[in-house]
N, C-alpha and C positions, 0 to 999 in steps of 0.2 A: 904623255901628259896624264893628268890626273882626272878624274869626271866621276859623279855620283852617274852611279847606273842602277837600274833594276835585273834582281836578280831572282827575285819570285815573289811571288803572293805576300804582300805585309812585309817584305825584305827590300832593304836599299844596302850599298855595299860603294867606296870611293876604290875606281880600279885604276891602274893605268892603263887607258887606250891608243893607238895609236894616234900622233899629230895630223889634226886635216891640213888637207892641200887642196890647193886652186885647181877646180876641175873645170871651169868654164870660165872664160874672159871676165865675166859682170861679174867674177867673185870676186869679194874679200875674206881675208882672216883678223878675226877679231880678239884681243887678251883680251879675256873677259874681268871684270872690278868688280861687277854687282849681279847676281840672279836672284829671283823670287819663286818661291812657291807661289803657286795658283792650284783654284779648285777643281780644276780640269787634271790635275795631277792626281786626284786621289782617286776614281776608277783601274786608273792606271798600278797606283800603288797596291789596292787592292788584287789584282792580277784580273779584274775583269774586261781587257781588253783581248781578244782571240789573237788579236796578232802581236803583241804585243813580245817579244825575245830578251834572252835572261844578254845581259849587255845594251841595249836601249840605254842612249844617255837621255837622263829627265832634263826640261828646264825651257820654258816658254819666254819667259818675261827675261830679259838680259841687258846688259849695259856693259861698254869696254871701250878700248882704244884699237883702232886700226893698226895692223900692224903687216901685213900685205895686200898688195893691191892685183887686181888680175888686167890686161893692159886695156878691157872693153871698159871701166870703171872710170865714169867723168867727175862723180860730185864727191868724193872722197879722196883725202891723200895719207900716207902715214903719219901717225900720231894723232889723228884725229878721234876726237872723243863720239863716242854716236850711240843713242837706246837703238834697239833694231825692233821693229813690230814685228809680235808672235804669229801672223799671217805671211808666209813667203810669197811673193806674186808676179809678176811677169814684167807689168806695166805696159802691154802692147795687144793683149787680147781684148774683145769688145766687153767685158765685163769691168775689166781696168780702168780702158777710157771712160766707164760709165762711173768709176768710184768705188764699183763693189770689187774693191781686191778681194775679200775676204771667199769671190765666188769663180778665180781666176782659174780660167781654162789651161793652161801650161805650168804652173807651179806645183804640181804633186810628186812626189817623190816617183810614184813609183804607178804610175797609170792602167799597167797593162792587171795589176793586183785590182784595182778599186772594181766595190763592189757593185755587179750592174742592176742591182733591187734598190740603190740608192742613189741613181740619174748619174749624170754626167758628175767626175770629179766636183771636191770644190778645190781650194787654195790646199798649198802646203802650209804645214808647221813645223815650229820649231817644237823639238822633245816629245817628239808622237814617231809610235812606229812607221820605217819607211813603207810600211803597204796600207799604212793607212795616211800616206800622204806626208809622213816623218820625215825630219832632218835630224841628226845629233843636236839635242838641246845644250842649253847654256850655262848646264851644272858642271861645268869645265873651265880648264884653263884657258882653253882657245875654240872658237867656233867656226867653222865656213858659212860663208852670209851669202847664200846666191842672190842675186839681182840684185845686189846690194846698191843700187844708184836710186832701186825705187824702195827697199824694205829698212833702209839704214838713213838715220835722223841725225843731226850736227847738233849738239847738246849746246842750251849758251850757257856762257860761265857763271852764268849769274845760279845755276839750278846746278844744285848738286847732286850729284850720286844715287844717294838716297831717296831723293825725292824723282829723279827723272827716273832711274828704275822703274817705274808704274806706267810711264808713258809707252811701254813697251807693247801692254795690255790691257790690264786693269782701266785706266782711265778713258782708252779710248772705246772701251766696251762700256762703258755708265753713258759716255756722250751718247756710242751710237743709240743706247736705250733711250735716253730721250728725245733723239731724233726720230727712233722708231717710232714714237710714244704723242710723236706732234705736240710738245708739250709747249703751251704758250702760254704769256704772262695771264696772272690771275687761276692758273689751273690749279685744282688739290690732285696730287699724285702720291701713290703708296707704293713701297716697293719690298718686298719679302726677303729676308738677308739683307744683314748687317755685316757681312763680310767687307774685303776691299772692292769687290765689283759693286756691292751692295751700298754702300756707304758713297762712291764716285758717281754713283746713278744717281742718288740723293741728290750731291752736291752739285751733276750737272745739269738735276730741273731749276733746283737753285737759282743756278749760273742765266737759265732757258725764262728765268720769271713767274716761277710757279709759286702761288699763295703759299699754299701750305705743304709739304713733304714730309708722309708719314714713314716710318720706318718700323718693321716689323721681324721680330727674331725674340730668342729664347736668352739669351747672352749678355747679362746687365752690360759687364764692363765692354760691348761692341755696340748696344744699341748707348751708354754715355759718352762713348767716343763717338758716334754718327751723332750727336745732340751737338757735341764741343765744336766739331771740326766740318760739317756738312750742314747746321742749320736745320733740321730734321729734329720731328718730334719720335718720342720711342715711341714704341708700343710691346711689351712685353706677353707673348699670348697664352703664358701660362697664368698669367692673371687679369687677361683681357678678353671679353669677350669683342674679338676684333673686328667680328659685320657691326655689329651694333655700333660701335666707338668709329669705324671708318664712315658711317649713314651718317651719325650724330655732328662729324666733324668737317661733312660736306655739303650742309645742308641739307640732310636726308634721300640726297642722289646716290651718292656713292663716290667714291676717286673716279675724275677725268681720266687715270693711267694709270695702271697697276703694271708693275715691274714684277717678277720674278726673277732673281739671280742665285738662287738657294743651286739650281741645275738637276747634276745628278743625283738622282735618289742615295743615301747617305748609306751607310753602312748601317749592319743591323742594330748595332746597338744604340743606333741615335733613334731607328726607325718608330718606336714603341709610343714616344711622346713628342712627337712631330705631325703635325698636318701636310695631308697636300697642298704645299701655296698653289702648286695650280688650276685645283680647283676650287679653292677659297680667291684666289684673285680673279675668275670669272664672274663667280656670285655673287663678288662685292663689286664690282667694278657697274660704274651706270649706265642706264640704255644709250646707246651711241657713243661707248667709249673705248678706247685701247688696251690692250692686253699684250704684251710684250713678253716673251718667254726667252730668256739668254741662257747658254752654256749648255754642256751635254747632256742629254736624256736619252732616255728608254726611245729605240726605232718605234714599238709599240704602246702606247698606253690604253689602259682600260678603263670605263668607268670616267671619261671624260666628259664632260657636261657641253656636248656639243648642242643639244637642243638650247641651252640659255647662249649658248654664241650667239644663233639665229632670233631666239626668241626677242633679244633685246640689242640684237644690230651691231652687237662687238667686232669690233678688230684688231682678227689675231694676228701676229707678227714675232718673228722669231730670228734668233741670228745666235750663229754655236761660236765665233770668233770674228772682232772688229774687223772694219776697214781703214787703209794706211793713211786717208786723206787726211785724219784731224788731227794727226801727231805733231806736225807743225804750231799747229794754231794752240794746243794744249800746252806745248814747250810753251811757247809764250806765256799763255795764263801762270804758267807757273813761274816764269823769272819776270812776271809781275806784281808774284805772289798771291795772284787771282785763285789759284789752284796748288792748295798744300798737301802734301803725299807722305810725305816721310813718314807721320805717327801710326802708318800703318804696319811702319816695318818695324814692329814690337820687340821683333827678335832677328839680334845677327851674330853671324857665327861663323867661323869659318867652311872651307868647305870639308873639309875632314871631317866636320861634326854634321854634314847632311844627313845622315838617318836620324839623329836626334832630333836635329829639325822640324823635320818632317813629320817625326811622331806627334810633337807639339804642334803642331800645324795642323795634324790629321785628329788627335784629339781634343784640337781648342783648349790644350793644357797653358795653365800658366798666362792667360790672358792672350795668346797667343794670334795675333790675326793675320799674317803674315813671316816667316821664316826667310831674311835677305843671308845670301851665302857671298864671300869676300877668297877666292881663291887663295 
């Protein structure tokens, strides 16, 4: 079959790899219809991942039809439509039953690898090297889905393609931010990135009741799409002086919740005219209120403003990939039309054309906020 892989530093290449096969009963094999770029991808594209090997198929976020069943597999049958969440998880360790798949004791690829300076495993994923917990991602024709009874979702018909692709990832990482974020009706929440994590975070303090939802990024045509389609005011910081404007527009508190979904540190040539959102959303955020940090970063940072954490009673809160519980509940919103996704996927292409993609994706070329790839 066919799959975008990595093949080095800045380089993507479509190879044929070998078809996966049913290696434990809970699996399936899934044809894949829709995968997404995400921003967890681009460290990756970069080659800054150590483990990361030239062959690695990319691809987090996915949507397909079932197309084998492994005989331990109850909630699935063939030709079944299902988004699978880019968390793989067990559903049977005590972290599951608590909801945090995303911190599942038995799903890692590859255990006996994980690093012991970074605690006990967390979850596996999909399209991340198998020593850092990888499975072949979903830039392919076909993917194996282990534990597919808990990691794979019944799409209803009312949601298509397009739009249910995001429930893979994207959507249930905005939820889990404002769950993280306690955000309740009447709250002003501000969240750094306009991207699709950025824009779903908005849209689910929104959903949560939250007054007002500021949105903050560099990117007119992402923070006018977060305006259109999330309800969220921009804020543009190359012409905002953005503490002052977030004081001004919170009654001089500050946001109840500041998001950050911007992640990993960018590449260098965004790095020059970019701020730390994470230490501009400590600073601005008000005594006794939330600070939410999602997706991949630096093990170390420097220069963190840990005194104003303490000084004014913040809490900090982080999560590098959703948990599987809200997938359900978000299908819904969306074939209620509560929750619209599709205008994120700006660009589709097939998959032959993934390194082009990609490049627009990783350069924000061409209004670019997502890259959806169609085998």
């Amino acid at each position: 079959m066919r799959a975008l892989c990595w093949v080095a530093a800045d380089e993507l290449a479509v190879h044929e790899v070998p078809d996966p096969e049913l290696r434990n009963e809970r699996d399936v094999i899934v044809r894949v219809r829709r995968s997404a770029t995400a921003g967890g991808d681009l460290p990756l594209l970069a080659g800054r991942h150590p483990l990361l090997r030239s062959g690695d198929v990319l691809g987090a976020e996915f949507l397909g039809e079932v197309v084998e069943v492994g005989p331990g597999v109850r909630r699935h049958r063939g030709g079944d439509r299902v988004v699978v969440g880019a968390s793989v998880a067990c559903g049977g360790c005590w972290y599951c039953r608590q909801g945090l798949h995303s911190c599942c004791d038995n799903a890692h690829a590859d255990q006996a690898s994980d690093d012991p300076d970074r605690g006990h495993s967390d979850a596996g994923c999909f399209g991340r090297p198998r020593a850092a917990g990888g499975f072949a991602g979903g830039h392919a024709e076909y993917v194996r889905v282990p534990y597919a009874d808990v990691s794979a979702f019944p799409v209803p018909d009312a949601v298509d393609d397009d739009r249910a692709v995001f429930a893979a990832d994207a959507a249930p990482t905005g939820w889990l931010a404002a769950e993280l974020g306690a955000v309740r009706p009447g709250d002003v929440v501000a969240v750094w990135g306009a991207g699709a994590v950025g824009q779903l975070t908005a849209r689910a303090a929104v959903l949560h009741g939250a007054a007002r939802v500021l949105v903050v990024d560099r990117h007119e045509e992402r923070l006018r799409m977060a305006e259109r389609h999330s309800g969220a005011e921009p804020l543009d910081y190359r012409r905002t002086d953005v503490a002052a404007e977030l004081r001004d527009r919170s009654g001089g508190r500050g946001p109840d919740v500041c998001v950050v979904t911007v992640g990993a540190p960018p590449p260098e040539r965004f790095a020059a005219d970019r701020p730390d959102a994470r230490r501009e959303a400590v600073h601005a955020c008000r005594k006794g209120g939330v600070v939410v940090l999602l997706g991949g970063t630096d093990g170390f940072v420097d220069a963190f403003p840990l005194g104003t954490v303490t000084d004014r009673r913040l809490t900090l809160r982080g999560a590098r990939r959703p948990d599987l519980r809200s997938v359900p509940m978000l299908l819904d919103r969306m074939a209620r039309d509560e929750l619209r996704t599709e205008h994120l996927a700006t660009h589709r292409l097939p998959l032959a054309h993934g390194p082009e993609g990609y490049a627009l994706f990783r350069d924000r070329a061409d209004g670019c906020v997502r890259a959806v790839f169609t085998p």
